[in-house]
C-alpha positions in Angstrom: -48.9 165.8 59.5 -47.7 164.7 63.0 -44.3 164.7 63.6 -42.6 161.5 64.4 -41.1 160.4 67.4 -37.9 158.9 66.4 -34.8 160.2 66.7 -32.4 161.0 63.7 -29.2 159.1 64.5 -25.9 159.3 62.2 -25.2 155.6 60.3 -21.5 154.1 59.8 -23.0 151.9 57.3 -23.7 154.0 54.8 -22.6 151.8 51.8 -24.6 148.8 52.8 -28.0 150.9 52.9 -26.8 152.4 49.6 -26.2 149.0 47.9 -29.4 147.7 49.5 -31.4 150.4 48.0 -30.2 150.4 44.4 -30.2 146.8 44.0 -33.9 147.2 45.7 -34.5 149.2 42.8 -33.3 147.9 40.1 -34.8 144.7 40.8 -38.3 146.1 41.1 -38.6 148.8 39.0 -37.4 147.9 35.5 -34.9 150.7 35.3 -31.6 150.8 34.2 -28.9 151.1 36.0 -28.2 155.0 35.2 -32.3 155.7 35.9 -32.1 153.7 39.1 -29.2 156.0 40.3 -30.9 158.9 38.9 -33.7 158.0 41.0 -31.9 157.7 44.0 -30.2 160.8 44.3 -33.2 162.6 43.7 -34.5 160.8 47.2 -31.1 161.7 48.6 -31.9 165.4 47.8 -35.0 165.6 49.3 -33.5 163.6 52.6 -30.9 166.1 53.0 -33.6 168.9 52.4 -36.0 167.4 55.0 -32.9 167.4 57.6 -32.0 170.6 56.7 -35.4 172.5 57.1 -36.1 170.1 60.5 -39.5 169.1 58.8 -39.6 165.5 59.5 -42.0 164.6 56.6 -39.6 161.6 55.6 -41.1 158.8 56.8 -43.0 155.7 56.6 -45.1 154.1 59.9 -44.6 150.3 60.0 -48.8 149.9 59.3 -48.5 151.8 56.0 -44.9 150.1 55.0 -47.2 146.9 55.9 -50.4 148.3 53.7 -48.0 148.8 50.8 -46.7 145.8 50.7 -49.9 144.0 50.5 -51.7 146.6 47.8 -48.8 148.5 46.1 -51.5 150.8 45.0 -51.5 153.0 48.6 -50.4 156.6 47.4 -50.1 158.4 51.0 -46.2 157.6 50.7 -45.8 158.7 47.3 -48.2 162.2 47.7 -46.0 163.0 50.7 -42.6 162.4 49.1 -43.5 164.1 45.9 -44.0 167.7 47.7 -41.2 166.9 49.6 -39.5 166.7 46.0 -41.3 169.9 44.7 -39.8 171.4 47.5 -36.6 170.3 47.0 -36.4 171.1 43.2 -37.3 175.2 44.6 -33.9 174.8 46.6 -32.3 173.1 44.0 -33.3 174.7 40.8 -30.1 174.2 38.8 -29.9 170.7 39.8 -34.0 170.1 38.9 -36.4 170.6 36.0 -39.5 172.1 36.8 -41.2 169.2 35.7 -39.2 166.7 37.0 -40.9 163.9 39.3 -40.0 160.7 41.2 -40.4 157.8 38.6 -40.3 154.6 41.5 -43.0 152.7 42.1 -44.6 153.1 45.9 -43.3 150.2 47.2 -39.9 150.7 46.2 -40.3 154.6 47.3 -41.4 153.1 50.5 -38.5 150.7 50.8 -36.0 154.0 50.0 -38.0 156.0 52.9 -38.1 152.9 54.9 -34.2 151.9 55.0 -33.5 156.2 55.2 -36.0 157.4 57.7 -34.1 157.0 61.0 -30.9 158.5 59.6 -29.1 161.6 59.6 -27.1 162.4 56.5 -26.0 165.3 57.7 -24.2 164.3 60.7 -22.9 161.0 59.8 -19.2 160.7 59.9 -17.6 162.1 57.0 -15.3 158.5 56.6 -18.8 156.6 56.1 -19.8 158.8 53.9 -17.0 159.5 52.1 -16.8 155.6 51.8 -20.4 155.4 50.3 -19.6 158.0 47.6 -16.5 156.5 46.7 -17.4 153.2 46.5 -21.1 152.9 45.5 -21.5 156.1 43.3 -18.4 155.2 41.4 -19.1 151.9 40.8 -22.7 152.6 40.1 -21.7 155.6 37.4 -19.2 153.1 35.5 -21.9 150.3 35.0 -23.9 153.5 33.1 -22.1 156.6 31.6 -18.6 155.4 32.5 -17.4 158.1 29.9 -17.6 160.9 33.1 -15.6 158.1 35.1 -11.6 158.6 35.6 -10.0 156.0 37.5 -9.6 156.9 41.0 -5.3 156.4 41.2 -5.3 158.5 38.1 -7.5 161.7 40.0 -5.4 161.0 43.5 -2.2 161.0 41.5 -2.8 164.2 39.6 -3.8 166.2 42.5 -0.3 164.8 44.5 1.4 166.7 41.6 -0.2 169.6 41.4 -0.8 169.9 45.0 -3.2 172.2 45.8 -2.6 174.2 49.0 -5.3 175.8 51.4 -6.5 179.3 49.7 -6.5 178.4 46.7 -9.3 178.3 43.9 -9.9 175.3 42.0 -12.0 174.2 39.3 -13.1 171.3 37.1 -14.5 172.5 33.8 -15.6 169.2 32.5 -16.5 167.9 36.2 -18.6 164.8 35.8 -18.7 163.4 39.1 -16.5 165.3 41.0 -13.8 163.0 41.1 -11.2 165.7 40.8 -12.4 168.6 43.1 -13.4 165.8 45.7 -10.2 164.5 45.6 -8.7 168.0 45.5 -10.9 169.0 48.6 -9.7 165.8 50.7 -5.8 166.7 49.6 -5.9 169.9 51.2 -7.7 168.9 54.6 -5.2 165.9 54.5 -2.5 168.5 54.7 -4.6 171.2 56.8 -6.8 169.3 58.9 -7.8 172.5 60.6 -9.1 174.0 57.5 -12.8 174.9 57.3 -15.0 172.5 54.8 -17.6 174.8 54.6 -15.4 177.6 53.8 -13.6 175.3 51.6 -16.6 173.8 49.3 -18.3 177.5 49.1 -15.3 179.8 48.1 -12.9 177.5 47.2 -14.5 174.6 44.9 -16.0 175.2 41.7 -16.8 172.5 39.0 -18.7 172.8 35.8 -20.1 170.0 33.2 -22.5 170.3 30.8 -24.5 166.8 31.7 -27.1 167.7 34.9 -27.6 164.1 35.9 -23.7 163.4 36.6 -23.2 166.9 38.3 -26.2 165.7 40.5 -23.3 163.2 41.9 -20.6 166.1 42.2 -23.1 168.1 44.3 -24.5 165.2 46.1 -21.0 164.3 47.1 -20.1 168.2 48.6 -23.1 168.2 49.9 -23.0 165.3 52.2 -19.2 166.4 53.0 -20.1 169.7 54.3 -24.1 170.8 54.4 -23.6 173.8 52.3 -24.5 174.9 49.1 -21.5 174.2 46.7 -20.4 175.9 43.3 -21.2 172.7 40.7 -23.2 174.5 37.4 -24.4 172.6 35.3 -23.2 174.5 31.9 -20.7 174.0 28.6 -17.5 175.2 29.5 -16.9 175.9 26.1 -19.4 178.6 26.0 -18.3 182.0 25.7 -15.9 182.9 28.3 -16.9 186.0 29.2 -20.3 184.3 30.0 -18.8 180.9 31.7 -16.4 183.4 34.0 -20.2 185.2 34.5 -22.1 182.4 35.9 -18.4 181.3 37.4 -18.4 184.2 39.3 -22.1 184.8 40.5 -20.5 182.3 43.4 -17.1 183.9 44.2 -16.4 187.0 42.6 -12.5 187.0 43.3 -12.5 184.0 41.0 -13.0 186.9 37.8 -8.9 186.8 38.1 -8.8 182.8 37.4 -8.1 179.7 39.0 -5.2 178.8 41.2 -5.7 175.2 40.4 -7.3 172.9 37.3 -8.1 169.4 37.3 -9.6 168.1 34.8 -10.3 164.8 32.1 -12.4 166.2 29.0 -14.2 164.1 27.1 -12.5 162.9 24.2 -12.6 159.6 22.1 -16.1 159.1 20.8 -17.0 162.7 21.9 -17.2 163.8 18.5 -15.9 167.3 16.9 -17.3 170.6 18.0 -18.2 172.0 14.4 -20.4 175.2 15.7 -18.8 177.8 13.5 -20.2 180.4 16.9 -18.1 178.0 19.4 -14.7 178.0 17.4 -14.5 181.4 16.3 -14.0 181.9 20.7 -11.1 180.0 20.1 -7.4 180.5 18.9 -7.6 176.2 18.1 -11.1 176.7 16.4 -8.9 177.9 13.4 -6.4 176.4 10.6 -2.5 176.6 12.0 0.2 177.1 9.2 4.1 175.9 9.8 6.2 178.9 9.3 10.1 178.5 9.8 9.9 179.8 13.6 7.0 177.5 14.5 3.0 178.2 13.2 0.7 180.7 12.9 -3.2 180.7 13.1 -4.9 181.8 9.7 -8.0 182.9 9.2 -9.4 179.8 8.1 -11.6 178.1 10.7 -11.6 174.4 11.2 -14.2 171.9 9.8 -14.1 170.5 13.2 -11.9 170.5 16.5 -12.2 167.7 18.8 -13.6 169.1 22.1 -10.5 168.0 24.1 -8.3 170.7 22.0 -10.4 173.5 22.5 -10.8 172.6 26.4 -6.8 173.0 26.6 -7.0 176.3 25.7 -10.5 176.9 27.5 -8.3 175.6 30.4 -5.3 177.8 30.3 -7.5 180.9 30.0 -9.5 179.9 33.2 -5.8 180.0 35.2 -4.4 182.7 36.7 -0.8 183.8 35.5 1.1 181.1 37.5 -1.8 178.6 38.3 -1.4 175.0 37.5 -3.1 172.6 35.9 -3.2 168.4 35.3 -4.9 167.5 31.9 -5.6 163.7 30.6 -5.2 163.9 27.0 -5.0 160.9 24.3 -1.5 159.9 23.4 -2.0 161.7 19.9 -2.0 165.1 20.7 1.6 164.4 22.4 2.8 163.0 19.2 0.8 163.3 16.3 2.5 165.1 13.2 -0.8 167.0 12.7 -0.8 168.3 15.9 2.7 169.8 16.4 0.5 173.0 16.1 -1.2 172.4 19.3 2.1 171.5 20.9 3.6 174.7 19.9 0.6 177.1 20.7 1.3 175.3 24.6 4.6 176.1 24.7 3.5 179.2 23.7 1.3 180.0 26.4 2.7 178.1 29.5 5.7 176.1 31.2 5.6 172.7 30.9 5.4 171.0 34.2 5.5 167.5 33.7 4.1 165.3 31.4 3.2 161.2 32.3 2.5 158.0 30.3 -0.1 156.3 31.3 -0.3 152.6 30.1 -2.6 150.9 27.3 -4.6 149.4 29.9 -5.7 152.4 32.2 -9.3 153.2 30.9 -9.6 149.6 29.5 -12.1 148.9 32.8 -14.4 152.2 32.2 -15.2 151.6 29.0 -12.5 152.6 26.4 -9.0 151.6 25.6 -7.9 154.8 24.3 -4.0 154.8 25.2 -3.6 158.8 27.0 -1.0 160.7 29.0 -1.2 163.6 31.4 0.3 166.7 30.9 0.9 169.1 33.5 1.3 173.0 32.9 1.7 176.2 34.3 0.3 179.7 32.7 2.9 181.8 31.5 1.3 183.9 29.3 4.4 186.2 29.2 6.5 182.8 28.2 9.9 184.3 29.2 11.2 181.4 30.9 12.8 179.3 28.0 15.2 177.5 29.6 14.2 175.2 32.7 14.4 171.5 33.4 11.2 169.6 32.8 10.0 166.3 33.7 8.9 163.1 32.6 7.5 159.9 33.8 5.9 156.8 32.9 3.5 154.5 35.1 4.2 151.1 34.1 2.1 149.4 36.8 -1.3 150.9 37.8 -2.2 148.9 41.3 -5.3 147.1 38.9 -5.5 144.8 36.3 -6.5 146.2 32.6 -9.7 144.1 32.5 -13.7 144.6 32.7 -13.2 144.5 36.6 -10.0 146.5 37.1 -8.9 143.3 39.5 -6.7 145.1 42.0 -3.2 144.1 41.8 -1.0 144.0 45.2 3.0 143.9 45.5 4.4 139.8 46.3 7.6 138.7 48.0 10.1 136.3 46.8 7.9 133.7 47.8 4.7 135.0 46.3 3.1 136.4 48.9 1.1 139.4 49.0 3.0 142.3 50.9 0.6 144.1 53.8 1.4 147.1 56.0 -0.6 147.6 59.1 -2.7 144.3 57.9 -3.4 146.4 54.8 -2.3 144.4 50.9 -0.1 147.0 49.5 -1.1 147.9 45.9 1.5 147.3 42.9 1.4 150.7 41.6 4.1 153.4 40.3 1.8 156.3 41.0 3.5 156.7 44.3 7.2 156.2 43.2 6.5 159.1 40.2 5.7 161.2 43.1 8.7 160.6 45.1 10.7 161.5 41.6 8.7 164.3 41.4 9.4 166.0 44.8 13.2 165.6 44.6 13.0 167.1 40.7 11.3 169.7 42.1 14.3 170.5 45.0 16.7 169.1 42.8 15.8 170.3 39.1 16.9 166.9 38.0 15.8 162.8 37.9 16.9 160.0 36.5 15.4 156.7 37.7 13.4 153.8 36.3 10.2 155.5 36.2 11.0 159.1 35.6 14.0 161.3 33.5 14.2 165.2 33.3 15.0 167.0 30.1 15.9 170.8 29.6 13.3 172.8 27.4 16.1 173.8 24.4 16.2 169.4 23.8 11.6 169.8 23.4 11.1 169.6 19.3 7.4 169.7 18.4 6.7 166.2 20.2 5.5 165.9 23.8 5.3 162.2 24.4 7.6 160.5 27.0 9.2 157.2 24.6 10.4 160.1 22.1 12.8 161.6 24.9 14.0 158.5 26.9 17.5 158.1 27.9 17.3 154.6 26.1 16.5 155.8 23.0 18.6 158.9 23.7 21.5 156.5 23.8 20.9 154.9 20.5 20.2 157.8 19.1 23.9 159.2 20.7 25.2 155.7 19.3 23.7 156.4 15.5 24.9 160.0 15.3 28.7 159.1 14.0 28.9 156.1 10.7 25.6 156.2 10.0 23.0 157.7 6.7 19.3 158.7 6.9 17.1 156.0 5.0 15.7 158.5 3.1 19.3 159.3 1.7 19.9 155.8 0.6 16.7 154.2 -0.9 13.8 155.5 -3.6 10.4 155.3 -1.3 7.3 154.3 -3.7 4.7 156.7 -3.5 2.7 157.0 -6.4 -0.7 153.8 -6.8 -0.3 151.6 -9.3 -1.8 152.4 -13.0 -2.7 148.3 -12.7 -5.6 150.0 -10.4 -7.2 151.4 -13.0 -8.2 148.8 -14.8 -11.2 147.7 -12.5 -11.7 144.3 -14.1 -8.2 143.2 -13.8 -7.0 140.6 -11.6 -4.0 141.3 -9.4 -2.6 139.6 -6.2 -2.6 142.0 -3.0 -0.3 141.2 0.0 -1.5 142.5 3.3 0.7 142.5 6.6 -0.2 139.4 7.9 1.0 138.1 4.7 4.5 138.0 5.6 6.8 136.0 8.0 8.9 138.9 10.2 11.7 136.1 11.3 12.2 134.7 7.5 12.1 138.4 6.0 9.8 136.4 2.9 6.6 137.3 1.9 4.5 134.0 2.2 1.1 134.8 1.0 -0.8 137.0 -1.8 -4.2 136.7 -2.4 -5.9 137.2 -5.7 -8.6 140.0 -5.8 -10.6 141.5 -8.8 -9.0 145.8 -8.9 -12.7 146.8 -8.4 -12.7 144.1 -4.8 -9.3 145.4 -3.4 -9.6 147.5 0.2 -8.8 150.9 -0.5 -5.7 150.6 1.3 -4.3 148.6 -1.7 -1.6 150.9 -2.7 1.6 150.1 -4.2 3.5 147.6 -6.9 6.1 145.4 -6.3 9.0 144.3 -8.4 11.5 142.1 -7.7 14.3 142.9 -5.4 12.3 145.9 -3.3 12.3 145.9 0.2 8.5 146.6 1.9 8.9 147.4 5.6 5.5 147.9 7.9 5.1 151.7 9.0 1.2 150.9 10.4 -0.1 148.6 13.2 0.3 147.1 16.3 3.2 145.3 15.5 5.8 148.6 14.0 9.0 149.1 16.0 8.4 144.9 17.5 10.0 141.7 17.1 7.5 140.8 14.8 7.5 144.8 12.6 7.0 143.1 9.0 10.0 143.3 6.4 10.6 141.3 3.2 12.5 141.1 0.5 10.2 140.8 -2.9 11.3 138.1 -4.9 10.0 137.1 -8.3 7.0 134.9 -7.6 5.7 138.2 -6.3 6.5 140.6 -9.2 3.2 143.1 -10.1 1.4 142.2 -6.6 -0.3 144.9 -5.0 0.7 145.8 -1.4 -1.4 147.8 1.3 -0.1 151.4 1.9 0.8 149.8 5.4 4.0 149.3 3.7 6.3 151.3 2.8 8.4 150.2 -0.6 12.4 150.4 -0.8 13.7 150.6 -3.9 16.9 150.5 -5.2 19.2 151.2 -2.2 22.6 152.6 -2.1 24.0 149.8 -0.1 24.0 146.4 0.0 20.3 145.1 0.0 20.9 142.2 2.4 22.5 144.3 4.7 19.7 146.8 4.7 17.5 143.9 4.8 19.4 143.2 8.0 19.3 146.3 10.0 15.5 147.0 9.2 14.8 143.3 11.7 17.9 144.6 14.0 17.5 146.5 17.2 18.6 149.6 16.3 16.0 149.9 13.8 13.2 149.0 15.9 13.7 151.0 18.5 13.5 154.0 16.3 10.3 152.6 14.9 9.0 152.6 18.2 9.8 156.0 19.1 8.6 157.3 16.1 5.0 155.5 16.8 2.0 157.9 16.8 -0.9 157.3 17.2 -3.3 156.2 20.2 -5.6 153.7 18.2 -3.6 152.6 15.5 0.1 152.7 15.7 2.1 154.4 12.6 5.3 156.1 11.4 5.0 159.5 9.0 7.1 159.4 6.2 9.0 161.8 7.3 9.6 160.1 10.3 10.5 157.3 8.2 13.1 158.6 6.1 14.9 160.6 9.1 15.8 156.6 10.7 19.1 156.3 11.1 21.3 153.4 9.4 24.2 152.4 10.7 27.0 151.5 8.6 29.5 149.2 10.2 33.4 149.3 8.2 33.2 147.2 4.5 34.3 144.2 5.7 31.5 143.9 8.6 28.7 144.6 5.7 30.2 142.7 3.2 29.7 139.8 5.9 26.4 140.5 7.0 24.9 140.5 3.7 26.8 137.0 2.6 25.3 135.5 5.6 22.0 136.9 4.5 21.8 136.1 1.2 23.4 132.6 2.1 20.6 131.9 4.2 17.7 132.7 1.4 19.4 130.6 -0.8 19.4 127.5 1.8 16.0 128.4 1.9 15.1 128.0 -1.7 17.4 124.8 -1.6 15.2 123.8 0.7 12.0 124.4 -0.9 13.3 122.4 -3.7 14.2 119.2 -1.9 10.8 119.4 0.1 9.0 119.9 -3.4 11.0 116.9 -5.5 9.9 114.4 -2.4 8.0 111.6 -4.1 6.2 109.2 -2.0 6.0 105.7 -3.6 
């Protein structure tokens, strides 16, 4: 083939060639938007190869992109591409199936070569490309498997805490796209701008996921950054470890001692449970934890199933070097969950606790799940002699975007409502950049306090992790509680046994659900009437007159509008949903009880009680260890006249309303 006569010149423009391309695509070749992007890289693969080995076989003349757009049938283009490809797929073997091949149709592989031809990949600026990959490849990735996509803010923010210096080894385990090492790799050349990139990407950089399409994208974005091989394998990091640290080390063998750094979002959510019996017995969390009275212990019991994100924490702490740091994005649950204090204490176990960060409801909400998470950020300390050191908390309230399908950016407005710029540039309304800040000085200062971020010592961590639990606010209330006041569990009988009425499966009984009561009149205002054998399962518990159900499940627990009533006699032997929890027979004044469980002091301990990252709910334990404060006599003797005045205006009023009579 005779060698064109163009010359390869670099392109600022990357992103709008990009964009042109894939919408190209997509519009021509029925593919979806995952295939289309498939299909592109693998033309970006054998572009880069054709640079690389100066062979000049990507091309298109003008009279063949002409012929093909009359008779789409002209194959010179696509025979010439495709050995390029089998070519490439010899260079690339981890990245390529041996029978892989270019699925576009030869006009819109002609378009591809067309819009590509005159350009050099290799020696465009790294700021244009960089742009492309940022902004086209993650925007393309969330319109298909946005479960491999972490926000952007989230990635920067967790690699300005750990902050990962020159030298240093880091690693992704559960890579996806790169988004972590990528923003890792930028960090450090931010902060050594002398620093090699090839040295960098090759000795330096290593990232592993188990999905070969998305670490296409990790290597393609290396690649482009610095035109040598990089160390992205395309494995399960859950594998054995001798035989992940194997292939791990096939790259860099120093790396056989661990990581200094780890970055890294496992999948989680809908992910499903590992439940290979040969995967979990690898793993200290594959098995059954017992509490003892000095914390747990593991049994020899294996698991019917461990969510993946649990067995990549400890995956993750034995891929560290003793004092290597990590950033982890974990669901709110495992920071809180009753079930999982095990997990909690098997961290302490094995590390320092860095830092751990709230994120808000709304972070993943525009990549495809709402899933409410935090980040927790450790240290290996296998040894765990250190017991006593400050650690720190902090909780982003504002993330610079909106929590809907677009993630709308979001900037910061004067008094006047005016978007705030610096250097013509709209400054983002974010708290990533303040929890920073907070960070730093904790770091010199061993200390915070501020609205974003508090610092606690280790002896005041009990087996939760999550940032509401420890506060100051609800600190202070707790500080306020701990003199005239009784644990609820001390003062009322708490209903736990179904109601023999449900096992008569033909009988007719009225169920009250949450919604069925008004939280500002304390009064249950609703029951529906439901055949036993027609009840939800939730259908739990029966009510007599007198007993006080409070909510301890959903949304609004530990709110202004948390559900409480007092039963009265219309709604004697109803059934209630076990999202209720029955108080019977208190020790003090009912109406005053009735009080405090709609007063502030109550909720806020219902809040920081909450578990749960779908649905919101309160142990039982939890429950009964509330605190109730008990003002002098006189002051609850007060309380609960004004109460009980109140229902009995109420039924007054009820009675006037009903003896109206319209003539």
């Amino acid at each position: 083939m005779q060698l064109f006569d163009f010359e390869l010149k670099p392109e600022d423009n990357l992103l709008k060639r990009f964009e042109e391309i894939h919408d190209f695509i997509y519009a021509n070749d029925g593919l979806s938007p995952q295939q289309t992007l498939n299909e592109f890289l693998k033309i970006l693969f054998v572009k880069i190869f054709d640079e690389n080995n100066h062979l000049r076989l990507f091309h298109i003349s003008s009279d063949e992109f002409q012929a093909l757009r009359k008779n789409n049938s002209v194959t010179n283009i696509y025979e010439r591409i495709t050995e390029l490809f089998e070519q490439t797929k010899t260079e690339y073997p981890d990245m390529f199936d041996s029978d892989e091949r270019i699925k576009l149709s030869n006009m819109s592989l002609g378009f591809v070569v067309n819009k590509l031809q005159a350009i050099s990949l290799t020696d465009s600026t790294n700021d244009a490309k960089g742009l492309a990959f940022q902004k086209f490849l993650s925007h393309k990735e969330k319109d298909g498997k946005g479960q491999f996509f972490t926000p952007e803010p989230v990635i920067d923010f967790c690699v300005e805490m750990i902050d990962p210096k020159l030298g240093e080894s880091i690693i992704d385990p559960c890579c996806g796209s790169g988004g972590f090492i990528f923003s890792a790799f930028r960090h450090i050349l931010k902060n050594a701008p002398h620093a090699k990139k090839e040295d960098l990407i090759s000795n330096l950089i290593f990232g592993m996921d188990i999905n070969k399409d998305i670490t296409k994208i990790a290597r393609m974005k290396l690649l482009l950054e610095a035109n040598v091989k990089s160390n992205i394998v395309c494995h399960n990091s859950l594998d054995d470890l001798d035989a992940v640290k194997l292939l791990l080390s096939e790259h860099n063998e120093n790396i056989n001692k661990g990581f200094d750094v780890l970055l890294t979002n496992p999948p989680f959510g809908t992910a499903g449970k590992i439940t290979d019996n040969q995967i979990l017995t690898k793993f200290d969390l594959g098995y059954k934890w017992t509490k003892t009275p000095n914390g747990f212990i593991k049994t020899r019991t294996l698991t019917n199933g461990q969510p993946a994100e649990i067995l990549f924490v400890e995956r993750c702490l034995q891929l560290l070097k003793e004092g290597g740091r990590m950033a982890i994005v974990l669901p709110n649950g495992h920071f809180e969950n009753p079930s999982l204090e095990y997990l909690r204490y098997y961290i302490k176990q094995k590390a320092k606790i860095l830092g751990i960060v709230n994120l808000p409801q709304e972070t993943f909400i525009p990549y495809g799940t709402g899933v409410k998470t935090s980040l927790l950020f450790l240290e290996k300390e296998t040894t765990n002699l250190r017991q006593q050191y400050p650690l720190f908390f902090g909780k982003v309230k504002k993330l610079g975007y909106m929590g809907n399908k677009n993630g709308t950016p979001t900037y910061k407005k004067d008094k006047y409502g005016q978007v705030i710029s610096e250097n013509g540039v709209p400054v983002l309304d974010e708290d990533f950049s303040q929890i920073v800040i907070d960070y730093k000085q904790f770091q010199k200062a061993g200390e915070i306090h501020s609205d974003n971020s508090f610092s606690i010592n280790y002896n005041e961590l009990n087996g939760r992790f999550d940032y509401d639990f420890y506060s100051p606010e609800n600190q202070m209330i707790l500080d306020k509680l701990s003199k005239n006041s009784v644990r609820l569990g001390d003062i009322v009988e708490i209903v736990k046994s179904k109601s023999s009425k449900l096992k008569d499966k033909n009988a007719t009984v009225e169920y009250v659900e949450l919604s069925d009561i008004n939280a500002n009149s304390f009064e249950i205002i609703n029951s529906t009437p439901y055949l036993v054998h027609e009840l939800p399962s939730r259908a739990s518990y029966e009510l007599k007159q007198n007993d006080i159900v409070t909510a301890i499940a959903g949304n609004s627990v530990g709110t202004k509008k948390h559900a409480t009533a007092l039963v009265n006699s219309e709604y004697e032997g109803a059934i209630c949903t076990n999202g209720f929890r029955v108080l019977r027979n208190p020790q003090i004044n009912p109406y005053y009880l009735l009080y405090y469980l709609h007063s502030e002091l109550f909720l806020k301990q219902m809040m920081m009680y909450r578990t749960g990252a779908a649905i919101p709910n309160v142990s039982d334990n939890d429950l009964m260890n509330v605190l109730v404060y008990l003002p002098d006599d006189e002051t609850i003797r007060d309380i609960a006249q004004k109460m009980e005045h109140s229902f009995a205006l109420r039924i007054e009023s009820s009675k006037l309303i009903n003896n109206i009579v319209l003539n």
